[in-house]
C-alpha positions as CSV (number, residue, x, y, z in Angstrom):
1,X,32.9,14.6,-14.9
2,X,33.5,12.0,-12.3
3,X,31.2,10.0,-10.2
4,X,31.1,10.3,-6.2
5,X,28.5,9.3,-3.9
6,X,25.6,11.3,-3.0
7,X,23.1,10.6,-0.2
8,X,19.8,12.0,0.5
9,X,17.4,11.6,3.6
10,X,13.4,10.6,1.9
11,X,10.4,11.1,3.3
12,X,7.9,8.7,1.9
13,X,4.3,7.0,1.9
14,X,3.8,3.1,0.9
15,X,2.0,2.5,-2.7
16,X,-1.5,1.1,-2.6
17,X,0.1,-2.0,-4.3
18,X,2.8,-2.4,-1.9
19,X,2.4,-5.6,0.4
20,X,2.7,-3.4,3.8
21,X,0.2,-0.5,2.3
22,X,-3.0,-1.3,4.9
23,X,-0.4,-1.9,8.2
24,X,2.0,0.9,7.5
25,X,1.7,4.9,6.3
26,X,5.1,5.8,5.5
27,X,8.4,6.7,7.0
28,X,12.0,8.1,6.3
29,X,15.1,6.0,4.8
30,X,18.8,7.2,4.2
31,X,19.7,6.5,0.5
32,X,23.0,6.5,-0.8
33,X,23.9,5.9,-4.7
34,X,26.5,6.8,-7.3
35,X,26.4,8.9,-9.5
36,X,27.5,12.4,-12.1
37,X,25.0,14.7,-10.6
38,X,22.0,15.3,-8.4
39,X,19.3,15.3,-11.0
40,X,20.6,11.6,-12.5
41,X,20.4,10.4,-8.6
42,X,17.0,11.7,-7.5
43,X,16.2,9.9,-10.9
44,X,17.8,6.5,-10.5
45,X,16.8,7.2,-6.6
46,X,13.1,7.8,-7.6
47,X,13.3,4.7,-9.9
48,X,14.7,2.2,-6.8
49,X,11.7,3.9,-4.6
50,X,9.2,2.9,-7.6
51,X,10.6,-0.8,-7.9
52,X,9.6,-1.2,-3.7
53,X,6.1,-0.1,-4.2
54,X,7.5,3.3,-2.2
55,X,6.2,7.1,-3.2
56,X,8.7,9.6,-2.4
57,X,6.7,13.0,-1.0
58,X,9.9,14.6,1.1
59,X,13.2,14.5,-0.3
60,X,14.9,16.7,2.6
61,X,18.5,16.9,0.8
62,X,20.4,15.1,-1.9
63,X,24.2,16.7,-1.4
64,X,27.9,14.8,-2.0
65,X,28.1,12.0,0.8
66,X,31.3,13.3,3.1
67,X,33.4,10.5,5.0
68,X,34.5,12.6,7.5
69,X,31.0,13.1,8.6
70,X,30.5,13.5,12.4
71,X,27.9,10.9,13.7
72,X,27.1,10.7,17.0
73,X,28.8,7.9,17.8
74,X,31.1,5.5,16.1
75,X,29.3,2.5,15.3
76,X,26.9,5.3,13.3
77,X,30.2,6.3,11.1
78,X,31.2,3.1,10.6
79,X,28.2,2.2,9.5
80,X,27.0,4.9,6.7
81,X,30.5,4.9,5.4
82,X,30.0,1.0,4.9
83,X,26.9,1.6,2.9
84,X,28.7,4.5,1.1
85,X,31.5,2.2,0.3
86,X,29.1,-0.5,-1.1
87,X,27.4,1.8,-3.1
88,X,30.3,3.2,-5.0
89,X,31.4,-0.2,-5.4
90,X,28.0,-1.9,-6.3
91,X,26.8,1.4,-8.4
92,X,23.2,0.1,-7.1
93,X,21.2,2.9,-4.9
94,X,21.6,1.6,-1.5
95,X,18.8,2.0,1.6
96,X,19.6,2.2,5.4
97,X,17.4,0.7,7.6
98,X,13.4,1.7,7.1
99,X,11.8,4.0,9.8
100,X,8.3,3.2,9.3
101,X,4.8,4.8,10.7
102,X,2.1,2.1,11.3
103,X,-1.4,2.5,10.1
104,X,-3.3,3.4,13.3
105,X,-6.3,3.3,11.5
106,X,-5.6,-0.3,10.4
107,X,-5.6,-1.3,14.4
């Protein structure tokens, strides 16, 4: 069986030890990551998402990462085929940007 890069978009809330707990609830993240299957990538994924201090409570798909992906614009392809590239390359599980929902509470 061969590797190939899977990518998954997470829902997920901050751990009560994480720095950002009190100012932020949780948010969403792209992850990309190598690997044989699904189950070992939700598994090294849900071990990178335990090593930020991050609790996973949505994952809304894990499938095979396609390069001919339509974005909706260019600089979005280029981009997420970067960060597929690096993470075949790297073999480390690999985060887009953070979309994070502040604490109103904490206001």
């Amino acid at each position: 069986m061969e590797n190939k890069i899977f990518w998954s978009s997470i829902e997920f809330r901050y751990d009560k030890d994480s720095p950002d707990f009190k100012k932020l609830v949780g948010g969403f993240v792209y992850v990309f990551i190598k690997s044989f299957d699904v189950i070992e990538a939700l598994e090294r994924i849900q071990k990178a998402f335990k090593e930020k201090k991050l609790i996973p409570i949505d994952v809304e798909y894990i499938n095979p990462y396609n390069p001919e992906l339509e974005w909706e614009n260019e600089e979005d392809h280029e981009k997420y085929l970067k960060l597929s590239d690096f993470a075949f390359q790297s073999g480390l599980v690999v985060f887009d940007d953070f979309y994070s929902y502040e604490n109103i509470k904490e206001k």
